[in-house]
C-alpha positions as CSV (number, residue, x, y, z in Angstrom):
1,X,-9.9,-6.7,-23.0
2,X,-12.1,-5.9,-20.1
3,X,-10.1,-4.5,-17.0
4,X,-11.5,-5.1,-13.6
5,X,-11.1,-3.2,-10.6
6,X,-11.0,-5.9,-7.5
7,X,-11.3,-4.0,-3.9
8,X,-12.3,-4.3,-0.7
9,X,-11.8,-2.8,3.1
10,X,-9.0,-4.2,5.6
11,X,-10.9,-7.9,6.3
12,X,-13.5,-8.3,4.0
13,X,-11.9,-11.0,2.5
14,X,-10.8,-10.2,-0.9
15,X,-7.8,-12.0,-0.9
16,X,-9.9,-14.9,-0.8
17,X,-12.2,-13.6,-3.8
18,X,-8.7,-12.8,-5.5
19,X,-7.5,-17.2,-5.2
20,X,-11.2,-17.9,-6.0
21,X,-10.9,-16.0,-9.0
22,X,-7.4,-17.1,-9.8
23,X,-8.6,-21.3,-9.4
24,X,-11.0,-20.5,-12.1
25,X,-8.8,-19.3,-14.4
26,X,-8.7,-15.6,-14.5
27,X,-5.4,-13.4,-14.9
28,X,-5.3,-11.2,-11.5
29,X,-2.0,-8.3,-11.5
30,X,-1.9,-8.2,-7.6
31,X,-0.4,-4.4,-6.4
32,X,0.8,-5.7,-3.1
33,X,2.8,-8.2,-5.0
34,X,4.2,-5.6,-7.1
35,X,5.3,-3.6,-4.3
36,X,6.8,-6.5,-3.1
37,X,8.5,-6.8,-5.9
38,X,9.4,-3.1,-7.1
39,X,10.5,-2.7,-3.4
40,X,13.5,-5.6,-3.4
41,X,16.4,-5.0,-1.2
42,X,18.5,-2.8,-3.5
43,X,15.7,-1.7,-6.0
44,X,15.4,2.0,-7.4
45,X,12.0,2.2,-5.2
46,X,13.6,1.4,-1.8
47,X,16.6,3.4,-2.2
48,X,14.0,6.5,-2.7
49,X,11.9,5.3,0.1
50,X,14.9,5.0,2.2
51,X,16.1,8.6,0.9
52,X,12.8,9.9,2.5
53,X,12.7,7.6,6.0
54,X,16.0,6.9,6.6
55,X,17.8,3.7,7.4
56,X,15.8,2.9,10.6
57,X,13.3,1.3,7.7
58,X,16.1,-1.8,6.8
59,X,16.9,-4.9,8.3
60,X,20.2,-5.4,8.8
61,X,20.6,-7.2,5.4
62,X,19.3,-4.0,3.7
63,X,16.0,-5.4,2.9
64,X,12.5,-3.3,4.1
65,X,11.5,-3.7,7.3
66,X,7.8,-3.0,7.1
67,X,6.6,-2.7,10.0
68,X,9.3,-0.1,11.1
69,X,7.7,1.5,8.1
70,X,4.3,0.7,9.1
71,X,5.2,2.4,12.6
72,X,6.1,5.5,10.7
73,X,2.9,6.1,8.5
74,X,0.4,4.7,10.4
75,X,-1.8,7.8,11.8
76,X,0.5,10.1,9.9
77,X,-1.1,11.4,7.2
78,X,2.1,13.9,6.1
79,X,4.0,10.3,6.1
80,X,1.5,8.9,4.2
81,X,1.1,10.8,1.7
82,X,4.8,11.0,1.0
83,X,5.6,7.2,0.7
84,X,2.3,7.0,-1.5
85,X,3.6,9.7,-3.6
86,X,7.0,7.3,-4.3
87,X,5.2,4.5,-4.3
88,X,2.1,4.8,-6.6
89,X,3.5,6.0,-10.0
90,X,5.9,3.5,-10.0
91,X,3.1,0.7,-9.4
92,X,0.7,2.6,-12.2
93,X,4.0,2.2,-14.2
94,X,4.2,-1.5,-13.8
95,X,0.5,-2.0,-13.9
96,X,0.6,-0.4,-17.4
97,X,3.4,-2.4,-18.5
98,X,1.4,-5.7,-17.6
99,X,-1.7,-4.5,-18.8
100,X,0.0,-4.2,-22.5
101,X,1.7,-7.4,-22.2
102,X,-1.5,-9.4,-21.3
103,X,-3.6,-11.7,-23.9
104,X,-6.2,-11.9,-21.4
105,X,-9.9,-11.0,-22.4
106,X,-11.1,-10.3,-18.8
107,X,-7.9,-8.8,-16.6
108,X,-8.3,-8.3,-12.8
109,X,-6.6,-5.2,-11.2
110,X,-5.9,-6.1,-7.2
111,X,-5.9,-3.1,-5.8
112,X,-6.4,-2.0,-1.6
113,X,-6.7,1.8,-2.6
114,X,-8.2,1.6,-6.0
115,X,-10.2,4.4,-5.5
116,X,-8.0,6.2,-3.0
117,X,-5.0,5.8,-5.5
118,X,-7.3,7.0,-8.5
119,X,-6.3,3.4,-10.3
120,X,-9.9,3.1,-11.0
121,X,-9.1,5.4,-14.2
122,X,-7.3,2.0,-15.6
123,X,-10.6,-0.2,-15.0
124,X,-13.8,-0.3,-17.0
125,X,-15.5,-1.8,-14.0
126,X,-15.0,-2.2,-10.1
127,X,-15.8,-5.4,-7.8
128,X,-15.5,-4.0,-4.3
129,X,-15.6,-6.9,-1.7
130,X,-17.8,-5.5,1.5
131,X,-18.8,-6.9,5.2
132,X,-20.2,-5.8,8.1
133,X,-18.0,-3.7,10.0
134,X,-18.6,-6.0,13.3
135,X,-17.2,-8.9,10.9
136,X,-14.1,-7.1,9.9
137,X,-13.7,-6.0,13.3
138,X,-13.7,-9.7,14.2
139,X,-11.8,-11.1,11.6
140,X,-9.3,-8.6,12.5
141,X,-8.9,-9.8,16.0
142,X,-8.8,-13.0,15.0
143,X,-6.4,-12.7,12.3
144,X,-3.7,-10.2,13.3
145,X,-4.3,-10.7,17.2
146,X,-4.8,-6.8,17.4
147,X,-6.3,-4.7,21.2
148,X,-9.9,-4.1,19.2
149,X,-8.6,-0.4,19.6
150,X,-6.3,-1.2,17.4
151,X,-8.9,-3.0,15.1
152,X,-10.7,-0.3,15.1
153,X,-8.6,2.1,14.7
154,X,-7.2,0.1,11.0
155,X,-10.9,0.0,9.8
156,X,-11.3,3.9,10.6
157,X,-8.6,4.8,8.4
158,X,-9.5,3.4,5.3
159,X,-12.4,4.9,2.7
160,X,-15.4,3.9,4.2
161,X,-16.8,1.0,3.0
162,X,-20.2,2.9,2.0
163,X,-18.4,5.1,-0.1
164,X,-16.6,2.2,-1.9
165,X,-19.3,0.8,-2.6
166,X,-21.1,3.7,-4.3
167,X,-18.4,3.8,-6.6
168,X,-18.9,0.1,-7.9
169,X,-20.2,-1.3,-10.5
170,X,-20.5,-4.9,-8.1
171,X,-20.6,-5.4,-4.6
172,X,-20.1,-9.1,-3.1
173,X,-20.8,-9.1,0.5
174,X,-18.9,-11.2,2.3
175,X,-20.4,-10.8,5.8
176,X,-21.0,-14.5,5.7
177,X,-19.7,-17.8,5.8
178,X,-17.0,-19.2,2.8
179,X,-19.7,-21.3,1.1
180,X,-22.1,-18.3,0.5
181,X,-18.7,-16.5,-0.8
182,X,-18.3,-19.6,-3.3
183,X,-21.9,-18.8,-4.4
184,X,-21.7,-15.0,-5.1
185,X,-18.7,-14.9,-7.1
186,X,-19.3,-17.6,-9.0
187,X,-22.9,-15.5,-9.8
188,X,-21.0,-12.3,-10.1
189,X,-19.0,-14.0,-12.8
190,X,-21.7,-15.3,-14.8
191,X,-23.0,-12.2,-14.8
192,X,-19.4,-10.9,-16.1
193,X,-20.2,-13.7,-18.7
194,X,-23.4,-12.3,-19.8
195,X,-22.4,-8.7,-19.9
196,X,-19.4,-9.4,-22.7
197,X,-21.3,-11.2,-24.7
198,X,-24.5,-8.6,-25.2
């Protein structure tokens, strides 16, 4: 089996890569789905979380209300650090439970911090998805409807997207339109196709 790092900054569209991907018929373990799912109301993961925030994090049905969480971490790095330090062994737990389970030849790892987290040790290769930081800054606008301080302040937290991509084995850049995306990852995995069998 050949395990594939899938990453990208805050924009660049990986998602999209990831459903590409997906529609042409490759298995993809998606680690903001997991957390999704390892952080149900009433889960293990949540109750630590919640041992560490407080309450102030639930809805009233005792489900996670993100974005008091998001409120909480965002710009703290002490916070940060402590809700990725619940968080990501119990997702590399899961992750290694999936990988075992899976018949797949070619698996894809979607990961946000794949290098930040150190999940890249479970890949034999990384895709990073890239763009121009005036695209993401757009796409951001667009998207989320954020003041472009805020944009900007989102892409500036993240690993920068040069060091990403000096740490992958393929780039697609994705400064462009959807068609030219179609294109490069449908070349990207013909190449995949040519590397397993020499």
């Amino acid at each position: 089996m050949k395990i594939i790092g899938l990453t990208g900054g805050i924009a660049t569209g990986k998602s999209t890569v990831s459903k590409m991907l997906i529609e042409r018929g490759y298995s993809i373990i998606d680690a903001d789905a997991v957390v999704h799912e390892l952080q149900a109301k009433g889960s293990p993961l949540l109750c630590e979380i919640v041992n560490e925030f407080g309450s102030t994090i639930l809805h009233n049905d005792g489900s996670l209300n993100r974005g008091e969480l998001g409120k909480i971490i965002f710009g703290n790095v002490d916070a940060r650090a402590k809700l990725d330090g619940i968080v990501h062994p119990a997702v590399r737990t899961e992750f290694e439970s999936r990988i075992q389970m899976s018949k797949d030849d070619v698996l894809f790892l979607d990961v946000p911090l794949l290098f930040e987290a150190a999940f890249d040790d479970m890949t034999d290769m990384n895709l990073v998805i890239s763009a121009k930081e005036e695209v993401q800054l757009a796409r951001l606008l667009m998207r989320d409807g954020l003041l472009k301080k805020e944009a900007q302040a989102r892409i500036s937290s993240q690993m920068t997207m040069s060091d990403k991509i000096a740490r992958a084995d393929f780039v697609i850049d994705n400064s462009g339109r959807v068609c030219e995306l179609v294109k490069k990852v449908d070349g990207f995995l013909d190449e995949l196709k040519f590397l397993q069998k020499n």
